[in-house]
C-alpha positions in Angstrom: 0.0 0.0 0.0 1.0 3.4 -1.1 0.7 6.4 1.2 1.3 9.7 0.7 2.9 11.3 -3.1 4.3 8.2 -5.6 8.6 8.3 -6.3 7.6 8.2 -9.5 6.3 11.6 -9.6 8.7 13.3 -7.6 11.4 11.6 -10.3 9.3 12.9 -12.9 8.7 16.0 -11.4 12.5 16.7 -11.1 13.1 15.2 -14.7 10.8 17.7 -16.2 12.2 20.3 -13.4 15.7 20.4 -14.8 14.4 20.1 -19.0 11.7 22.5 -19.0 8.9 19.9 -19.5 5.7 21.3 -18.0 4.3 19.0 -16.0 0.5 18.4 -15.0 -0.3 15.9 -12.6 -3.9 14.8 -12.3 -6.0 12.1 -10.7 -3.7 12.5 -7.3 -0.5 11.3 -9.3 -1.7 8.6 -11.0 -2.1 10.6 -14.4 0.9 12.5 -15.4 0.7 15.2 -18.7 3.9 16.1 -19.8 4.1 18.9 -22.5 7.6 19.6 -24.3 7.1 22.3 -27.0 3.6 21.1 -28.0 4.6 17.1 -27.7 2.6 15.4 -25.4 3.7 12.5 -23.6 1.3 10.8 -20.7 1.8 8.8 -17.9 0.0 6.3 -16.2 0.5 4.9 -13.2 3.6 3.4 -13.5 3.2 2.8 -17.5 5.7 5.8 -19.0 4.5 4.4 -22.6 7.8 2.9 -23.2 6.2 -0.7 -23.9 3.8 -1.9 -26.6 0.6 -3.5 -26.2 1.2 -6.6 -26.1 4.5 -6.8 -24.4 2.8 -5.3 -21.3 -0.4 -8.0 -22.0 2.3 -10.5 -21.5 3.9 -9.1 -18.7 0.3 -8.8 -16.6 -0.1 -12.4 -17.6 1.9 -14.8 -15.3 0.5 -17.8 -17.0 1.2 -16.8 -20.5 4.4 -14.8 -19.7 5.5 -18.6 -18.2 4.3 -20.5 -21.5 6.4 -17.7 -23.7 9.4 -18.0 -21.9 9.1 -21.8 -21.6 8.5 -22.6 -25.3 12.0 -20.0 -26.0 13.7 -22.1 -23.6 14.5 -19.6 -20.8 14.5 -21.1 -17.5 11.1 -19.9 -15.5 9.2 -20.8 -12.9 5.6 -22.8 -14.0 2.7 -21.0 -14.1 -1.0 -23.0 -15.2 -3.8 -20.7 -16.0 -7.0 -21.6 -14.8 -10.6 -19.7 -15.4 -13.2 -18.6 -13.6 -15.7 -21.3 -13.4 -16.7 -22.3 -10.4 -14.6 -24.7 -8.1 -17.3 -27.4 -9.0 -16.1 -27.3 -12.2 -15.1 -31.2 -12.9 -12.4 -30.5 -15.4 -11.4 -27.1 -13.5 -10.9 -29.1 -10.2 -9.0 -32.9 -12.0 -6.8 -30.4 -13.0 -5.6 -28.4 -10.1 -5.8 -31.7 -7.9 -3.5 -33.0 -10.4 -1.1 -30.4 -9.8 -1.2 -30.8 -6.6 -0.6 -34.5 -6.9 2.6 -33.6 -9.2 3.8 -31.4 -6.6 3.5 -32.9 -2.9 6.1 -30.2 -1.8 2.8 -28.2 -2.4 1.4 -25.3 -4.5 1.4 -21.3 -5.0 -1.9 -20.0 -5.7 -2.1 -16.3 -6.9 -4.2 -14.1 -9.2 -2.9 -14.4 -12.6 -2.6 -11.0 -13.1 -1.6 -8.4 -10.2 1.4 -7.8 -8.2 3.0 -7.0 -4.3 2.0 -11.0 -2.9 -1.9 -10.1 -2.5 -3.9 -13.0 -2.4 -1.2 -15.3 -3.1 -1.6 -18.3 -0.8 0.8 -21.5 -0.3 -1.3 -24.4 -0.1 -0.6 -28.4 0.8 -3.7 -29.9 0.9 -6.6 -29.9 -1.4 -9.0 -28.4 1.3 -6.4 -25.2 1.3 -6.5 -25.4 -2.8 -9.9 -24.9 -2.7 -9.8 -22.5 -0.4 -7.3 -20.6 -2.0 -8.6 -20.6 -5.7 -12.7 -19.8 -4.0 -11.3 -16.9 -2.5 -10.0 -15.5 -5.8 -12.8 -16.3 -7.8 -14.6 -14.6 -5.8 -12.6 -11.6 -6.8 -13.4 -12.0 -9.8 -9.9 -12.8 -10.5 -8.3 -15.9 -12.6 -6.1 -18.1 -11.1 -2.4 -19.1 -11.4 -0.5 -21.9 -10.2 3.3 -22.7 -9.7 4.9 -25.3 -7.4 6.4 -24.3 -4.1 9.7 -23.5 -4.3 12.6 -23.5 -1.1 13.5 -20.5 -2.7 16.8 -19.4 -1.7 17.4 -16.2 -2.8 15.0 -13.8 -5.0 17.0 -10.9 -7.3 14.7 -8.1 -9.2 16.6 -6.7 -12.1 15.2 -3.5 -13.5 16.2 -3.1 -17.2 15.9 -0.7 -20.0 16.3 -1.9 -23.3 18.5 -4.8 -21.9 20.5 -2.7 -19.9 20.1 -3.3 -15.8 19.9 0.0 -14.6 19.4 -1.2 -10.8 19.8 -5.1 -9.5 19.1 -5.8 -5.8 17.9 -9.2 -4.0 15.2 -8.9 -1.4 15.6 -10.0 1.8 12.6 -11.3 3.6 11.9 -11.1 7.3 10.6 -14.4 9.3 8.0 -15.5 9.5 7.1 -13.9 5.9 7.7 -16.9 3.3 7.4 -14.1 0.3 9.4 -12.2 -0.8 7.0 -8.9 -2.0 8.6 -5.5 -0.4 5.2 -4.4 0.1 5.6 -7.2 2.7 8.4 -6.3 5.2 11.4 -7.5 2.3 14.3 -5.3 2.3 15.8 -4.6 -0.7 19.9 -5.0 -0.9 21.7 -3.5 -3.7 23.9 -6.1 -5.7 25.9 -4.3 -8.0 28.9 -7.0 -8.4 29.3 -10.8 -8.1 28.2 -13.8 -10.5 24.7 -13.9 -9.1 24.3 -10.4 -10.1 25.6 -11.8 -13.7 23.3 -14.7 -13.5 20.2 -12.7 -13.2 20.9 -9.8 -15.4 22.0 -12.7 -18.3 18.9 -14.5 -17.2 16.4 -10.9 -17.2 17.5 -9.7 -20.5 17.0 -13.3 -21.8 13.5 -13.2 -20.7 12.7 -9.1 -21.5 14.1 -9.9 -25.4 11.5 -12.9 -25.3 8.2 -11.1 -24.8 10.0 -7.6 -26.6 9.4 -5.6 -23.3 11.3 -2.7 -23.2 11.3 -1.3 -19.6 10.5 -3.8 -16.9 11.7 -5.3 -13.3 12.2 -9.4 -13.7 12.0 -10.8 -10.8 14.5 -14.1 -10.5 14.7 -16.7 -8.0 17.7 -19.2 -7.1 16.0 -22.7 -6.2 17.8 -26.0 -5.9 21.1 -24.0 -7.0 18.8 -23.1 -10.4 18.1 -19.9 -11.2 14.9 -19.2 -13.0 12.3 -16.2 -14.1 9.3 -15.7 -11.4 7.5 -12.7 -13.3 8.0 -9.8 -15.6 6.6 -6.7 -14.8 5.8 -4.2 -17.3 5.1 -1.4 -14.9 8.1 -0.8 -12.9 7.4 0.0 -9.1 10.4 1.4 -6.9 8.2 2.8 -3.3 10.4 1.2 -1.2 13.7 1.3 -3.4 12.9 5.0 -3.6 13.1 5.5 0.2 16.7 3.7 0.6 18.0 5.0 -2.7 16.5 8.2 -4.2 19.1 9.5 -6.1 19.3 5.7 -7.9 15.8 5.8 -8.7 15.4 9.1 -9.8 18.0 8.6 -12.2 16.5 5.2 -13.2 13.4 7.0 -14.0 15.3 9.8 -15.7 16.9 7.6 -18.4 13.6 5.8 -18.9 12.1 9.5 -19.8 15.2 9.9 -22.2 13.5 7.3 -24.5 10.2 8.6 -23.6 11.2 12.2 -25.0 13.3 10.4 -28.1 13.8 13.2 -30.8 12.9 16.2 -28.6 14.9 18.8 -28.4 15.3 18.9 -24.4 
C-alpha cells in the first residue's frame, strides 16, 4: 500500500524540473501530462509508454508470460492458467488436484494477473487449494499456479532496453515466506558478483522474449537453479525509492530519455 505522493512523480517531477517539460499531474498522481514544445507525452501509473501493447499484456499475464518464456527455452518458474468457473467445475478441479498431486512439496496460488503477494496463498492440501482458488474467484480474478519452491534467494533486475539499470535481491523477514517489499522485504543493492551476472543474463533473456522494453524481472535461485518468477511491465520502486533516491530518480530519468526520443530537451 502506497501512502502519501508516488517516487515516481517526484522523479518525474525533477526530470521535467531540470528540462523545461511542463508537468500536470492529475487524478492524485496517478495521471501524469507532460508537454515539451507542443509534444505530449502521458503517464499512467507506473506505464511511462515505453512498452507496446502486447508486451505489457504479457507481462500482466503470469501464465502466459511462463508458456512464452518456456516454449524460447529460458528457464522460469511454471505458471497454469485456470478460469473462472466455479470450483465445482469437474475439469477445473482434475486439474488443479492434479497439480497438486505432481507437486507434494505443495502449490502457489495467486491471481494471474496483479502484483505485491496479494492474495497469493501456499497451499498443501486440497481443502487449502480450494480454499485458495474460492477466494479468488470470488474476486473475480483468474487463477495461477506454480509449485512451491525452497527458494533461496529472489533478485529483481530492472532493465531498460537490456541494460540493468538497478539489480538488488530482497531479503525477507521471518515468518514472511514471500518475498514482495510491500511485505516487510528489504531490498539489498547487488551491484557485483556472479549472481548479479546470472540474473541480469537471465532478465534480459527473458525481456528480449516477450519484446518488453522497460520492466523489473524478478528471478529466484531454487535448488542452485536460477529461474524467471515474473515480468513486470510497470516498474514499481516505493520502497527502493526511500533507501536510494538519487538511484531511482536517475533510473526513472533515463527511462524519460526514450520517452522524449527526438525532442529537443
Amino acid at each position: 500500500m502506497i501512502n502519501g505522493p508516488r517516487i515516481l512523480v517526484h522523479a518525474v517531477s525533477l526530470y521535467c524540473a531540470g528540462r523545461g517539460i511542463a508537468l500536470d499531474v492529475r487524478s492524485d498522481g496517478w495521471l501524469l501530462l507532460l508537454d515539451h514544445a507542443g509534444s505530449r507525452r502521458l503517464i499512467f501509473g507506473y506505464d511511462l509508454g515505453l512498452n507496446s501493447a502486447v508486451a505489457h499484456r504479457l507481462a500482466s499475464d503470469k501464465a502466459a508470460t511462463a508458456e512464452v518464456l518456456s516454449l524460447a527455452g529460458v528457464a522460469c518458474v511454471p505458471h497454469v492458467l485456470f478460469m473462472r468457473p466455479p470450483f465445482e467445475a469437474p475439469a477445473a478441479a482434475a486439474a488443479m488436484l492434479e497439480r497438486l498431486e505432481a507437486h507434494p512439496g505443495g502449490l502457489v496460488v495467486k491471481p494471474n494477473e496483479g502484483t505485491s503477494g496479494r492474495h497469493v496463498e501456499r497451499v498443501s492440501d486440497q481443502r487449502g487449494l480450494e480454499c485458495a482458488v474460492e477466494a479468488i474467484f470470488a474476486r473475480g480474478a483468474d487463477v495461477a499456479i506454480s509449485p512451491l519452491l525452497a527458494v533461496e534467494n529472489e533478485v529483481r533486475v530492472i532493465l531498460l532496453e537490456g541494460d540493468p539499470l538497478i539489480v538488488y535481491t530482497k531479503e525477507r523477514r521471518p515468518p514472511e515466506w514471500r518475498h514482495n517489499l510491500e511485505l516487510g522485504a528489504r531490498p539489498v543493492l547487488l551491484d557485483t558478483g556472479a549472481a548479479r551476472e546470472a540474473c541480469v543474463t537471465l532478465a534480459r533473456s527473458a525481456a528480449a522474449t516477450i519484446g518488453i522494453r522497460f520492466a523489473s524481472v524478478d528471478v529466484v535461485l531454487a535448488a542452485g537453479r536460477w529461474q524467471v518468477l515474473e515480468i513486470n511491465s510497470g516498474v514499481v520502486m516505493e520502497v527502493l525509492g526511500r533507501m536510494h533516491p538519487e538511484r531511482v530518480d536517475a533510473a526513472y530519468a533515463q527511462a524519460l530519455d526514450l520517452v522524449f526520443a527526438g525532442a529537443d530537451l
